[in-house]
C-alpha positions as CSV (number, residue, x, y, z in Angstrom):
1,X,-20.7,-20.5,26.2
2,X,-17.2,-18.8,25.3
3,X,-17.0,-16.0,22.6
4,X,-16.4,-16.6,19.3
5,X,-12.9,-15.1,18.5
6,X,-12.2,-12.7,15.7
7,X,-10.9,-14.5,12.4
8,X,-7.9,-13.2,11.3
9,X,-7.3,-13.3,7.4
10,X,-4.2,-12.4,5.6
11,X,-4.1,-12.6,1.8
12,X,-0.7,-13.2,-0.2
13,X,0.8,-9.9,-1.2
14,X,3.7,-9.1,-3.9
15,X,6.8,-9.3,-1.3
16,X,9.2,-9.3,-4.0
17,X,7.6,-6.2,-5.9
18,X,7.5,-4.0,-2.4
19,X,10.9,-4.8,-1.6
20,X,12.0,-3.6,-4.9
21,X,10.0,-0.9,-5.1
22,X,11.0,-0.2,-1.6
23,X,14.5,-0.3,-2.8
24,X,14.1,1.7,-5.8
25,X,12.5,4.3,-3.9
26,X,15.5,4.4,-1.2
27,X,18.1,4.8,-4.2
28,X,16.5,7.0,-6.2
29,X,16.6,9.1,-2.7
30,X,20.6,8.7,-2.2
31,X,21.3,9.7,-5.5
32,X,19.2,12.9,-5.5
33,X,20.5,13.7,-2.2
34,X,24.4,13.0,-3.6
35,X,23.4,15.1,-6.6
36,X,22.6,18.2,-4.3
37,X,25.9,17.7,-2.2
38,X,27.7,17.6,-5.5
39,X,26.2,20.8,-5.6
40,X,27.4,21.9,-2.9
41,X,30.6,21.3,-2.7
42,X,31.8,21.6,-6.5
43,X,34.2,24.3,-5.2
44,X,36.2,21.8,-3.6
45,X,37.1,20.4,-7.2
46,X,38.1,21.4,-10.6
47,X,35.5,21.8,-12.9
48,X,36.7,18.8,-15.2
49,X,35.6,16.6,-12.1
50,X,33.0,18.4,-11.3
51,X,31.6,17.6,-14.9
52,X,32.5,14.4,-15.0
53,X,31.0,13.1,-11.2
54,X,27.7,15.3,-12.0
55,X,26.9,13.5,-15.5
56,X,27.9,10.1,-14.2
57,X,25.3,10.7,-11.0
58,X,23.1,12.4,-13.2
59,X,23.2,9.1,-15.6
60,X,22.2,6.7,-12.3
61,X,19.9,9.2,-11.9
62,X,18.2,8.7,-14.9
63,X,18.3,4.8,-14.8
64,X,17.0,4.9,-11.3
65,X,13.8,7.1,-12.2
66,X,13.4,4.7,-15.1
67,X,13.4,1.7,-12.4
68,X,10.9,3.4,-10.4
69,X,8.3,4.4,-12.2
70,X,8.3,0.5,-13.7
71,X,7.5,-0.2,-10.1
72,X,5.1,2.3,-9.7
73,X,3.6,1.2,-12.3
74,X,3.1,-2.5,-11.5
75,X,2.0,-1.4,-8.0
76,X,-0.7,0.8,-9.5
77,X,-2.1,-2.0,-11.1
78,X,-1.9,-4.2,-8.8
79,X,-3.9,-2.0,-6.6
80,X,-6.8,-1.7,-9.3
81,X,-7.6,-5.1,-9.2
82,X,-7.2,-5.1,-5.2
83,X,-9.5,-2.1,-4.9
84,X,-12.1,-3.3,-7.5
85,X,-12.3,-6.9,-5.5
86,X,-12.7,-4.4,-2.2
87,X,-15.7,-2.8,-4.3
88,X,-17.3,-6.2,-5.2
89,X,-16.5,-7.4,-1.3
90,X,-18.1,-4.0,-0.3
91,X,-21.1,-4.7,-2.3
92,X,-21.8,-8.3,-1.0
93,X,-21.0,-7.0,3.0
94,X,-24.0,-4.6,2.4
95,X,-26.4,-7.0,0.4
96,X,-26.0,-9.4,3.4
97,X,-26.7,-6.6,5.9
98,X,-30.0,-5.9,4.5
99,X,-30.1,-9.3,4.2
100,X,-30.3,-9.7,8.5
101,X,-32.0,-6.1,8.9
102,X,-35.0,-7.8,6.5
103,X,-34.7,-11.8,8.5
104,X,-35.3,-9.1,11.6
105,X,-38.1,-7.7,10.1
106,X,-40.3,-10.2,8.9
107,X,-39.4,-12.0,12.4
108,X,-41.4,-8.9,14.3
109,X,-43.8,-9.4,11.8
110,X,-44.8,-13.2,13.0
111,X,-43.9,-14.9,9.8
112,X,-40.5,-17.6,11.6
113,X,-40.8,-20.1,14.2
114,X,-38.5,-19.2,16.8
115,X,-35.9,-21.7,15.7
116,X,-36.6,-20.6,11.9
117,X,-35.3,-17.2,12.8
118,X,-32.7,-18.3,14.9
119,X,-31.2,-20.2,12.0
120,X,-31.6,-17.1,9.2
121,X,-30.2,-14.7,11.4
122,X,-27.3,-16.9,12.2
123,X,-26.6,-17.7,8.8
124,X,-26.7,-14.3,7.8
125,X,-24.1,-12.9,10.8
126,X,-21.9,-15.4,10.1
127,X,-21.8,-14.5,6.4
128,X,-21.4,-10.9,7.4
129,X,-17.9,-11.8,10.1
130,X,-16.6,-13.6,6.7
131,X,-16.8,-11.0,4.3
132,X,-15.5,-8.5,6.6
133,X,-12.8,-10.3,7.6
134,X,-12.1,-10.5,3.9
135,X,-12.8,-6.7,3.5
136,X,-10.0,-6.4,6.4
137,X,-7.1,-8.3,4.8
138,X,-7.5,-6.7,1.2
139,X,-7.9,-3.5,2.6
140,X,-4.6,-4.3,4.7
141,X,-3.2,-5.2,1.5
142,X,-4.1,-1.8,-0.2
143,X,-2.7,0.1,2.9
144,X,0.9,-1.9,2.8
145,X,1.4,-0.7,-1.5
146,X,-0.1,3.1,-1.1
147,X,2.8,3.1,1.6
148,X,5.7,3.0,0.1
149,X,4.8,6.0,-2.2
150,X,2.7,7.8,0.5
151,X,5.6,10.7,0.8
152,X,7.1,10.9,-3.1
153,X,4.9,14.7,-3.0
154,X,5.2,15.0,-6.6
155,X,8.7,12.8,-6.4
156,X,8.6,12.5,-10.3
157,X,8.1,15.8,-11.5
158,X,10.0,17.8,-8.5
159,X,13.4,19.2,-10.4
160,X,17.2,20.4,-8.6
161,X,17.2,24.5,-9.4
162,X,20.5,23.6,-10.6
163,X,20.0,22.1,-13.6
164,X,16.3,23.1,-14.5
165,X,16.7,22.8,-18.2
166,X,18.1,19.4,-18.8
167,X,15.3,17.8,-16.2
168,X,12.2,19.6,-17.2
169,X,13.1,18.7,-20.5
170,X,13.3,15.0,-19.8
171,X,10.2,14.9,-17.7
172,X,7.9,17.6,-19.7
173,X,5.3,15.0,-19.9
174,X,4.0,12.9,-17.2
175,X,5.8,9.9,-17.7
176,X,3.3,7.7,-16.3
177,X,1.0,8.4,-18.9
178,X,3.8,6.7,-21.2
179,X,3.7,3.7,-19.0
180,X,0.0,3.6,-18.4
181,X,0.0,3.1,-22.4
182,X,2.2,0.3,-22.6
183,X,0.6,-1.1,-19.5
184,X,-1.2,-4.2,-21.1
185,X,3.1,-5.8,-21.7
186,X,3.6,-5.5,-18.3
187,X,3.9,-9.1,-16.5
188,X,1.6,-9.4,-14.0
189,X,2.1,-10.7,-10.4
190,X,1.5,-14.7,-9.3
191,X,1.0,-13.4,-6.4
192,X,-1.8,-11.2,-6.4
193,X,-3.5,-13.6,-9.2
194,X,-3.2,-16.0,-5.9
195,X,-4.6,-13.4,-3.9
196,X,-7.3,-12.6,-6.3
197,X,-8.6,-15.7,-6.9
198,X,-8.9,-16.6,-3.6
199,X,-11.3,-13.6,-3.4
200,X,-13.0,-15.1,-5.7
201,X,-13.2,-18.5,-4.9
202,X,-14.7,-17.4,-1.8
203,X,-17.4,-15.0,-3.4
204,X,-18.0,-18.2,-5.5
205,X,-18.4,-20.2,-2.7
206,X,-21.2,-18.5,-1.7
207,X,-24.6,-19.8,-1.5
208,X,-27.6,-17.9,-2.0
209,X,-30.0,-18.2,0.7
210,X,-33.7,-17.9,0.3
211,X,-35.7,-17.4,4.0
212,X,-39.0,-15.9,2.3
213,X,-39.9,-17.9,-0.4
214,X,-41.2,-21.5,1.1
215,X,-43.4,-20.0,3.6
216,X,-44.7,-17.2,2.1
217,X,-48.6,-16.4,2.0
218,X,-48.1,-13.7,-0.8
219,X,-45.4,-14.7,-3.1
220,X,-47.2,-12.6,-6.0
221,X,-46.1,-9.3,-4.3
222,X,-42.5,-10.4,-3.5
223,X,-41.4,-11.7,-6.8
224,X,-40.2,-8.6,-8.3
225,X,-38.3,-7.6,-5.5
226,X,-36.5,-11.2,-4.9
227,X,-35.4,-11.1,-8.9
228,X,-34.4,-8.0,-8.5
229,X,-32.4,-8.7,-5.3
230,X,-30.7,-11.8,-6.5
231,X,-29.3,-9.7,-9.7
232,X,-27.1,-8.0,-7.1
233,X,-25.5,-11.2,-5.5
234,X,-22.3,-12.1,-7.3
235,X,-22.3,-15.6,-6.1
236,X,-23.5,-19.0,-7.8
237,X,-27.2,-19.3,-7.1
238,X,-28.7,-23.0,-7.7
239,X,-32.0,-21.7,-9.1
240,X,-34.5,-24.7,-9.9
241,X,-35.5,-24.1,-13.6
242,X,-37.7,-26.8,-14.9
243,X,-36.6,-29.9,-12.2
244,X,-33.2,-29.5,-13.2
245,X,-30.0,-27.2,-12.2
246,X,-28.5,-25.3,-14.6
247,X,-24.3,-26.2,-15.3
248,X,-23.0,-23.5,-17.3
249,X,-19.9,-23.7,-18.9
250,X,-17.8,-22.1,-22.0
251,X,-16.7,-24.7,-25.0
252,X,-14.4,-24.1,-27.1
253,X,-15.3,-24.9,-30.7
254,X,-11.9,-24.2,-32.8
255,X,-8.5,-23.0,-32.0
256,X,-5.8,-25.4,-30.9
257,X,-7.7,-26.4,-27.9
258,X,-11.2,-27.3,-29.9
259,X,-13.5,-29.4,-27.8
260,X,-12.5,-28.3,-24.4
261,X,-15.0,-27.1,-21.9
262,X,-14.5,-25.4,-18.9
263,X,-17.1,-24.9,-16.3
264,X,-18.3,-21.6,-15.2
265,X,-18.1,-20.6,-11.6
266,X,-17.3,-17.5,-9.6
267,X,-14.8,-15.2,-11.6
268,X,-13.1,-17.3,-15.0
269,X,-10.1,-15.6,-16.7
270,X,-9.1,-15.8,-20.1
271,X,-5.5,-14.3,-21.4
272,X,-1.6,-15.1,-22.3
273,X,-0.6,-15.3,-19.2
274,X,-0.1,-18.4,-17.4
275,X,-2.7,-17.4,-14.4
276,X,-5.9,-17.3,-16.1
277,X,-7.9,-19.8,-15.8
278,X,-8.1,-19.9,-19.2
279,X,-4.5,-19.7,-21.0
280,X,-4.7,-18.7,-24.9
281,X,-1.1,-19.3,-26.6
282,X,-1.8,-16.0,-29.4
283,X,0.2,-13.5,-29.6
284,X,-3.9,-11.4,-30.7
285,X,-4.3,-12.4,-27.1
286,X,-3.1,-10.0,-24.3
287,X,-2.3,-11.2,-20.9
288,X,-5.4,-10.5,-19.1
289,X,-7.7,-10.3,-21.8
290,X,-11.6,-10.9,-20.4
291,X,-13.4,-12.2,-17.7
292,X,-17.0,-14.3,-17.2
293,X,-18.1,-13.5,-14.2
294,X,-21.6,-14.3,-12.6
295,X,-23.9,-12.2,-11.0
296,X,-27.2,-13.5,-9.8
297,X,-28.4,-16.0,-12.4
298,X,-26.9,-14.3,-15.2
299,X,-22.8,-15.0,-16.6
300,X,-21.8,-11.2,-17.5
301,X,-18.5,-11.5,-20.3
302,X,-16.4,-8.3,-19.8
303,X,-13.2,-7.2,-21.7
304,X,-10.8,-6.2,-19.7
305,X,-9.3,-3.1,-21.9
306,X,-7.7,-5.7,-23.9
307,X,-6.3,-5.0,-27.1
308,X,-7.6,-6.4,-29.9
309,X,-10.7,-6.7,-27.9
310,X,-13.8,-9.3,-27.3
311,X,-17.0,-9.9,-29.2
312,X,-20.1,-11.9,-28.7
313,X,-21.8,-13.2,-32.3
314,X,-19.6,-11.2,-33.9
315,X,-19.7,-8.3,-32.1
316,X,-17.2,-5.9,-30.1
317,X,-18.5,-5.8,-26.2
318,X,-17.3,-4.5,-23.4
319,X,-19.9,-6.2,-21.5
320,X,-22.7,-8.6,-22.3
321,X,-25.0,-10.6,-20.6
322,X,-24.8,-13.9,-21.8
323,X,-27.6,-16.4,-23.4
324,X,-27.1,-19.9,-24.3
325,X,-25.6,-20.6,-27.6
326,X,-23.7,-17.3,-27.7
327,X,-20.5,-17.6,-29.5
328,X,-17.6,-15.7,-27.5
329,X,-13.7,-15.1,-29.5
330,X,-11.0,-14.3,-28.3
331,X,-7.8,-13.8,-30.9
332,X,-8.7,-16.8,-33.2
333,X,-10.3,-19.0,-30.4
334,X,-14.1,-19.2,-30.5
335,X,-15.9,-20.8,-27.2
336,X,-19.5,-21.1,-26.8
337,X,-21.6,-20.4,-24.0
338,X,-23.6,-23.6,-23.0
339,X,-26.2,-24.0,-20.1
340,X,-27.0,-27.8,-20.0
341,X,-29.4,-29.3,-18.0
């Protein structure tokens, strides 16, 4: 039997924002360091030149720091949402593991067939390889933006001792915490939302196995802990309820786009921007505005620091777990949450 080789995984990542940010980074370095030989050899000049090459390089300086820290910016955001999907990834890596330490378990304790066991524990390794291959290529993703501002060492606060007045005055305030304000206008990247969703398309994809339930001779004392374990599992579980399987979905029931339904699986987006899976032309709207995402048998609704925000029956949430019939708007749309059977 040959060895199963490793899967490699590599997600899509912003090219065209780490080259530029790459770049900016490079010429915001040339002009400091032509600022500092201006410095330097000033005494080669009149001051009339002097003045007039120092204000014109101070200028680019300026516009260059301005350029930056709009990179900086979009690369900090973009690593929020890659390092929340590593926390989600992280979180169904370990549920798994406990998942094959427990098929072990009740293995030594008589309770599989040999073949049984064979077929749990394999199912459950396998699952573990994906989700660590996926771990792998987000966290490689991570790695590749911290990089390119891994050296700045307090880049945009660090002032020439030549001209400590003009600069500390310009940069007296952290001007990320500007940018971070303003950060809902930014345009976020294809890319990632590529990268993202197929994240989650692959959580989605998962199915929830149950190894302990059809054979059991005491399913009394397990209940509590299998609810309780399959409200950790962020993946679609098909959960029997009366005979039938539950198909959840969101209808919207006025706006412009009254009478569509979308169905609800793995992570569903609402916003302005073209990449959610739910696009809402309204300017009350902002570009990444909420979320439904599903976790165990529950669909969790989550604003997403949005502007104007999101409520549930009339009410502002930042999170709710959602029952059937619950009335969810966004801006002037109003969906419903549905569960039909």
């Amino acid at each position: 039997m040959t060895a199963e080789k490793p899967i490699e995984l590599e997600f899509p990542i912003n090219h065209a924002l780490v080259e530029a940010a790459t770049h900016a980074m490079e010429e915001w370095r040339v002009i400091k360091d032509r600022l500092r030989r201006i410095e330097e050899h000033k005494g080669q000049v009149t001051e009339k030149v002097y003045e007039r090459v120092r204000k014109d390089y101070e200028e680019r300086l300026a516009s260059s720091t301005d350029s930056l820290l709009e990179k900086k910016e979009e690369i900090d955001k973009e690593l929020s949402i890659l390092e929340s999907t590593r926390s989600k990834i992280n979180g169904q890596l370990a549920e798994h593991k406990h998942k094959l330490e427990e098929v072990n378990f009740r293995n030594t304790l008589g309770e599989f067939a040999e073949n049984e066991f064979r077929e749990a524990s394999k199912a459950e390794q396998e699952k573990i390889r994906k989700f660590e291959t996926v771990l792998a290529a987000v966290e490689s993703n991570i790695s590749r933006y911290q990089s390119i501002f891994e050296d700045d060492d307090g880049l945009f606060v660090k002032q020439e001792e030549s001209h400590p007045e003009e600069e500390i005055s310009e940069f007296s305030e952290d001007p990320m915490i500007s940018a971070i304000r303003e950060a809902d206008t930014t345009s976020p990247s294809t890319e990632l939302d590529r990268e993202t969703d197929a994240v989650n398309l692959l959580l989605s994809e998962e199915p929830q196995d149950d190894y302990f339930s059809a054979e059991s001779s005491e399913p009394e004392s397990r209940e509590p802990d299998q609810t309780e374990e399959s409200s950790t599992i962020k993946a679609p579980i098909e959960e029997i309820i009366g005979g039938r399987s539950p198909h959840p979905r969101i209808l919207v029931i006025s706006g412009e786009m009254s009478g569509t339904a979308y169905p609800l699986k793995g992570i569903v987006s609402f916003g302005r921007a073209e990449s959610n899976t739910v696009t809402l032309r309204d300017s009350k709207c902002s570009r990444q505005h909420a979320q439904i995402q599903q976790h165990g048998n529950e669909f969790v609704v989550e604003d997403l620091n949005s502007s104007n925000g999101t409520f549930v029956n009339g009410e502002r949430v930042s999170e709710h777990v959602l029952s059937n019939g619950d009335e969810i708007q966004i801006g002037d749309t109003l969906m419903q949450f549905q569960i039909n059977g």
